[in-house]
Structures are given as structure tokens and as C-alpha cells.
C-alpha positions as CSV (number, residue, x, y, z in Angstrom):
1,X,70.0,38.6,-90.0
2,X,72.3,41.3,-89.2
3,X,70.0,42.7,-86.3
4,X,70.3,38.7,-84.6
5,X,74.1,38.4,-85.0
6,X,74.0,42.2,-83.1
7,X,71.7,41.2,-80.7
8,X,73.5,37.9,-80.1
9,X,76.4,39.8,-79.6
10,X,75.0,41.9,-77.0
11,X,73.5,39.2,-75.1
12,X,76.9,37.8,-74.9
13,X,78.5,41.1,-73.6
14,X,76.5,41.6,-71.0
15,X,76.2,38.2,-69.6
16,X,80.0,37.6,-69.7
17,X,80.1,41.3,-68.0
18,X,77.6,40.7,-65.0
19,X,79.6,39.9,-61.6
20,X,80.3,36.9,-60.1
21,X,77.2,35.8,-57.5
22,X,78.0,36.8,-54.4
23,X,79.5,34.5,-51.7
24,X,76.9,34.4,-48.8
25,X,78.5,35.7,-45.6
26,X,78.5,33.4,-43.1
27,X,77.5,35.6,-39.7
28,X,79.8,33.9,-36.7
29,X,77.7,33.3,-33.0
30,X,80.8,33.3,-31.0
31,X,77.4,33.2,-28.2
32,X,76.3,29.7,-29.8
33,X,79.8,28.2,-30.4
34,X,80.6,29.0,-26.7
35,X,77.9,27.5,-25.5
36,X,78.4,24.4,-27.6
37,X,82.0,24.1,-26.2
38,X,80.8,24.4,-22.4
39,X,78.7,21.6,-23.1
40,X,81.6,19.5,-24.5
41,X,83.4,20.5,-21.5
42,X,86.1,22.7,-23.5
43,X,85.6,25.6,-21.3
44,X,88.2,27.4,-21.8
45,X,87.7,27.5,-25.5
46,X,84.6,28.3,-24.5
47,X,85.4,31.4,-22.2
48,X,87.3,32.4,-25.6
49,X,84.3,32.1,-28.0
50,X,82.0,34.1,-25.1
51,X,84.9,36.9,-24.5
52,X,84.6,37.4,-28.5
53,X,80.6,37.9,-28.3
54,X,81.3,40.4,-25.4
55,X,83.4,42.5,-27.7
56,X,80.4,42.7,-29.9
57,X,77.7,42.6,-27.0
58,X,79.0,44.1,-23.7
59,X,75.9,44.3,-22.3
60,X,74.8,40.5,-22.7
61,X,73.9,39.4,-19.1
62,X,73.1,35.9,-20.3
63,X,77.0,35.6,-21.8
64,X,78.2,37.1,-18.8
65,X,76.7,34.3,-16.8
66,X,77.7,31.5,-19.3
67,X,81.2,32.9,-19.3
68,X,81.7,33.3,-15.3
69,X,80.4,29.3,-15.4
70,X,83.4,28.8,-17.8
71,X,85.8,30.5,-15.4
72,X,84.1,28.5,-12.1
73,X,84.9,25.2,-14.4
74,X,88.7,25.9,-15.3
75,X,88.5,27.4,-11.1
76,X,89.2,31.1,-11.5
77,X,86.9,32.1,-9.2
78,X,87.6,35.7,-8.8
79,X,86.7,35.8,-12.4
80,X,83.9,34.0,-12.4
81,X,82.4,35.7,-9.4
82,X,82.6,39.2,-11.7
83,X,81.3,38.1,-14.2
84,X,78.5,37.0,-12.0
85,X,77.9,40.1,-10.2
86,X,78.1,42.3,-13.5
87,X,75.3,39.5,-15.0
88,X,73.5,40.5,-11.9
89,X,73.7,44.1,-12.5
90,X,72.6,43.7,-16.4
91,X,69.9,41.7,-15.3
92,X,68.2,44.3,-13.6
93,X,67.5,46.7,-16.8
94,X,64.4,46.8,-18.1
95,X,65.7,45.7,-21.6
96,X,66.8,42.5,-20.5
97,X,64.8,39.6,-20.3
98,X,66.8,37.5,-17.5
99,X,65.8,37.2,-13.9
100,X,68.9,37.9,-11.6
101,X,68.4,35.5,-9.0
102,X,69.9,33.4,-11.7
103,X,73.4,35.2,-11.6
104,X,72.9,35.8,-8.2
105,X,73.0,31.6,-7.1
106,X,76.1,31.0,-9.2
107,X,77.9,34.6,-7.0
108,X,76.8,32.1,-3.5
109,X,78.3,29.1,-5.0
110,X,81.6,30.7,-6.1
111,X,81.6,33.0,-2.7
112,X,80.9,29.5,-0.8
113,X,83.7,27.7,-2.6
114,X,86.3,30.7,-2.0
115,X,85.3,30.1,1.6
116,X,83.2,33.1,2.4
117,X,80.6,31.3,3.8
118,X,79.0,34.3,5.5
119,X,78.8,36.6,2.5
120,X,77.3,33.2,0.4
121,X,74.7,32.6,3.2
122,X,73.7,36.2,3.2
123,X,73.0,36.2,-0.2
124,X,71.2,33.3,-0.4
125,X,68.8,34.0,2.3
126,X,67.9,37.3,-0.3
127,X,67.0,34.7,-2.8
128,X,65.0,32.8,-1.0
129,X,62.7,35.3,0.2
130,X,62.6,37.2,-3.5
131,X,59.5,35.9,-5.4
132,X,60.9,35.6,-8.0
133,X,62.5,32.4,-7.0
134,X,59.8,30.4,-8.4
135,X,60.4,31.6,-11.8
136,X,64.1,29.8,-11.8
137,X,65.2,26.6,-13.7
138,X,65.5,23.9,-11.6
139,X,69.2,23.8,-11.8
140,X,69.7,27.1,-10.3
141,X,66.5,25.8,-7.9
142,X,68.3,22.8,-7.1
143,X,71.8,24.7,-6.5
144,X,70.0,26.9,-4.1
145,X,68.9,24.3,-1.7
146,X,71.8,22.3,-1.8
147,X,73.8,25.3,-0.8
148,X,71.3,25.9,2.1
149,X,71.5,22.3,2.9
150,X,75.4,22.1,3.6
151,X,74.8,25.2,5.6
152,X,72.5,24.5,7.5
153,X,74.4,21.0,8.1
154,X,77.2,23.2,9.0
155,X,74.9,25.0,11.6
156,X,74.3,21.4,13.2
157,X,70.6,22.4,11.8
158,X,69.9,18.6,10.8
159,X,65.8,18.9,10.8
160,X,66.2,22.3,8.5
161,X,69.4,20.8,6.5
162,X,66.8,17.6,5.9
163,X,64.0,20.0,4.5
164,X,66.4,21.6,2.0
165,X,68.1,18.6,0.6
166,X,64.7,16.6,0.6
167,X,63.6,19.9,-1.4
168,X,66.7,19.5,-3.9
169,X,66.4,15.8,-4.1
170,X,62.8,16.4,-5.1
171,X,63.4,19.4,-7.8
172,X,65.9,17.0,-9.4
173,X,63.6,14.1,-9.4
174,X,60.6,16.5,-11.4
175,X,62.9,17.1,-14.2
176,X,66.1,15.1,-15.0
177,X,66.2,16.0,-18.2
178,X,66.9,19.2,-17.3
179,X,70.3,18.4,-14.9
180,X,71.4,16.4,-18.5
181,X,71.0,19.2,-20.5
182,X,73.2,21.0,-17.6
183,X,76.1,17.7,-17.9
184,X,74.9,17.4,-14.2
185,X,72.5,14.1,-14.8
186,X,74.2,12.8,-11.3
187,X,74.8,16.0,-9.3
188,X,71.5,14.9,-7.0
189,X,74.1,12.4,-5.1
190,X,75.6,15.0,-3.1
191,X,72.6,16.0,-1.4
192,X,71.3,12.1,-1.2
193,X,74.9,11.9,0.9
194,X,74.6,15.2,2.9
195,X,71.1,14.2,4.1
196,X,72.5,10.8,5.0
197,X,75.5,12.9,7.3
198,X,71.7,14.7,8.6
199,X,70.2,11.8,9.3
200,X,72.9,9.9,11.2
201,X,73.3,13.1,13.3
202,X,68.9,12.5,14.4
203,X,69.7,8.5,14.5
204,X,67.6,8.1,11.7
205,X,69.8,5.2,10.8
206,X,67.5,3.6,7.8
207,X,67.2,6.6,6.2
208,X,70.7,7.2,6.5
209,X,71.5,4.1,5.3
210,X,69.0,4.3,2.1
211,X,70.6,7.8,1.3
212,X,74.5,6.6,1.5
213,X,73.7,3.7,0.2
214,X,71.7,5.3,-3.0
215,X,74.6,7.9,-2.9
216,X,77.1,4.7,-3.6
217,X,74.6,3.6,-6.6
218,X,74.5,6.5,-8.2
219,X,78.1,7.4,-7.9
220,X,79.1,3.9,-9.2
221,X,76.6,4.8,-12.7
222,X,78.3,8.2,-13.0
223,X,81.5,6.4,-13.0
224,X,82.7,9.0,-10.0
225,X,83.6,7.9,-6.6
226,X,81.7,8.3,-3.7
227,X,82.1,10.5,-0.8
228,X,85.8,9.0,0.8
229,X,84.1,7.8,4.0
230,X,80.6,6.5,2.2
231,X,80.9,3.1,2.8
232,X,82.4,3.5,6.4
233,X,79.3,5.7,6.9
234,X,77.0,3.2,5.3
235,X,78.1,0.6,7.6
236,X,77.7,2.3,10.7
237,X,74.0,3.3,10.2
238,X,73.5,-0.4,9.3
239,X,74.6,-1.4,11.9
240,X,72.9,0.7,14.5
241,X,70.1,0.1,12.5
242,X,70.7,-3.4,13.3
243,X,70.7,-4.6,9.8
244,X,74.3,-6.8,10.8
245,X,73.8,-9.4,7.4
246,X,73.5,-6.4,5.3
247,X,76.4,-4.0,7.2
248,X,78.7,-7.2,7.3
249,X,78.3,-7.4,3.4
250,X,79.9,-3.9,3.1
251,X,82.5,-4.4,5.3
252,X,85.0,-5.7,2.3
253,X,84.6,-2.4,0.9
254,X,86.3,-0.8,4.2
255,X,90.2,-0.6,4.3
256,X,91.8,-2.3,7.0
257,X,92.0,0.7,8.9
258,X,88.5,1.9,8.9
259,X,87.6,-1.4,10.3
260,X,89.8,-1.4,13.1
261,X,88.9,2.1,13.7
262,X,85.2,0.5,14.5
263,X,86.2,-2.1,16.0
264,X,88.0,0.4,18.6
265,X,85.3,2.5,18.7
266,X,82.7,-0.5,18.9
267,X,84.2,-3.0,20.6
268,X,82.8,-6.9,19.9
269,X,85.0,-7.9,17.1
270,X,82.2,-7.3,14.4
271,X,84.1,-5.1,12.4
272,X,87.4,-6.8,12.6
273,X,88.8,-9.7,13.8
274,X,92.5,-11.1,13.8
């Protein structure tokens, strides 16, 4: 009896001496969170969250990509486009598993929207001809030929601008998904309305019509506006396309001016009349 009540005694000792459990430490992604706030278009608590992985991770090419998008988003391009070209620098150790062509489209689209259109172009044409081109998403894919599009638009290259946006119309159209997962599931009406500008230019006027007017359609769904001079655009390659029931149709759309800016330019009275 005595040697249960010492026993007892023990067990109770020890038990009401062991530590408390241990809390389980919860290990922080800042990489995960920021990426979760770029899709909800927070980005600059985003470009927060990916500044506090960098801390831990300097040498993250991925992050540095996702964090010079952040900067493109809130427009501070000069950051973005460093954050780009170290990603591209990363990107070319051994140890990292990211192709940097990737980095290297989102340098020509900040270069190209800080108005260094030459330096963009140059760069782009290196991608192009780098094999490693095939190996992209087809976001960064589809970024490329757009870019080459406008500039080859720009060039008054209509046949070549046609190739590249037919080529970015078609990426986008193999995968969708993959421009929702990028909150860009409408970004293929900018190159249906620059091949429509392409178009016009050749006197292609149905085609030019069908790309405007699918440009209008899809723009309408995305709850954006289209291109300011779409439906002036739209009317004039119906009408040279002699399609006068449908192009009379969209004329309501036009402001008062635009139509009297035809009807200058036209003559007849079709596209306004006192």
C-alpha cells in the first residue's frame, strides 16, 4: 500500500512537472501571400509581402519578376524595369530553374511603355530568335507578339503586324485559362483591335470590320471600354465594305461630331444629315 501511494505520488510529480506542448510555429511565405495579393489586385501590398521574402531570399529571380510586375501595376516603371533586369541576371545561374526570356518580355514592355521604343524592339528581336522561346507560357508568348504587332504597326508593316497579332490572337485562343489565371481573361482585344487598324490600312475592310467589331464585344463583357475611336473605325470599314444596313446601325453609337467628321470627309449625307 505504501509503495502505490509513493508511486502515485511520483506519477503525479512528474506529470504536473512536464512542459507545456509546444505551440507549432507557423513559418510565414511572404512569396505565397504576395502572390495572393497580386492576384487580388493589392499590389502594392503585394510588392511589400515580396520585398520581405527578398530579405530572406535575395537571390529569388522568380520574386524579382513577380515584384517588378507589382511595381509595372502601381506604374513605377524604373523599378519595375530593375527588378526585371536583375531577374534576368538570376535567371541565368545554373541553380535557378527559370528561363530568362521570361524577365526579359516584361524589361520590352516596361522599356516600350517608358517610350524607348528602340531599346524594347532590340530586345525583343533577341527573343525571338533565342530557342528558348518555345519553352514560355503563353502569357509572356502572347505579350511578345503583341509588342511586335504594335511595332510593326508603327513601322507601317501591316502584312508583318497581321502575322504577329493573328499569332497572339491564336496563343490566347489555345489556352484561356491561362490569361484568367494571369487576371488578363480579355487582354486578346487589344490585338483583335490593332489588327483591325492593319487591316483597314490593306482595305481588308471585312476583316477589319470583324476584328473592331469583336474588339467592341469583348470589351463590352470585360466591362472596359473600347478603343476611343472603335466604333468610328467600325463604321468606316462597313461602309467601304459596303455593308450600309449594318454601318448605319452603328452610327447612334458615334458623337455628333464624328459623324459630321464623315460626312465631311465622305460627302453624301450618309453619315449625317441636318
Amino acid at each position: 500500500m505504501k509503495c502505490l501511494l509513493i508511486f502515485l505520488v511520483t506519477l503525479i510529480f512528474a506529470i504536473g512537472c512536464q512542459a507545456p506542448p509546444e505551440k507549432r510555429i507557423r513559418r510565414v511565405n511572404e512569396y505565397e501571400s504576395g502572390k495572393t495579393l497580386y492576384k487580388k489586385e493589392n499590389y502594392k501590398e503585394a510588392g511589400s509581402s515580396f520585398d520581405q521574402w527578398l530579405v530572406k531570399y535575395p537571390k529569388d529571380a522568380q520574386a524579382y519578376i513577380d515584384r517588378g510586375r507589382a511595381y509595372r501595376k502601381l506604374g513605377k516603371l524604373k523599378l519595375a524595369l530593375a527588378d526585371f533586369e536583375k531577374a534576368i541576371t538570376l535567371s541565368k545561374s545554373p541553380d535557378q530553374n527559370s528561363n530568362p526570356l521570361r524577365p526579359a518580355i516584361y524589361r520590352c514592355v516596361v522599356l516600350n511603355s517608358m517610350g524607348k521604343h528602340d531599346s524594347s524592339k532590340k530586345f525583343l528581336n533577341h527573343i525571338f530568335k533565342n530557342p528558348k522561346f518555345i519553352y514560355l507560357g503563353p502569357y509572356e508568348q502572347f505579350l511578345a507578339y503583341l509588342l511586335d504587332g504594335e511595332f510593326k504597326l508603327g513601322d507601317s508593316n501591316n502584312e508583318g503586324a497581321i502575322r504577329s497579332l493573328t499569332q497572339a490572337v491564336e496563343t490566347y485562343e489555345m489556352d484561356p485559362s491561362a490569361f484568367a489565371a494571369e487576371q488578363s481573361p480579355f487582354i486578346h482585344r487589344l490585338a483583335l483591335s490593332l489588327r483591325s487598324i492593319a487591316h483597314f490600312r490593306l482595305q481588308n475592310f471585312n476583316e477589319a470590320a470583324q476584328d473592331m467589331e469583336a474588339h467592341i464585344v469583348i470589351s463590352a463583357k470585360a466591362q472596359l471600354d473600347p478603343h476611343p475611336s472603335a466604333y468610328k473605325s467600325l463604321a468606316l470599314a462597313l461602309y467601304f465594305a459596303e455593308n450600309y444596313e449594318k454601318c448605319k446601325k452603328i452610327l447612334p453609337k458615334l458623337s455628333v461630331e464624328e459623324r459630321k467628321d464623315l460626312d465631311r470627309a465622305l460627302g453624301g449625307g450618309f453619315f449625317y444629315s441636318e
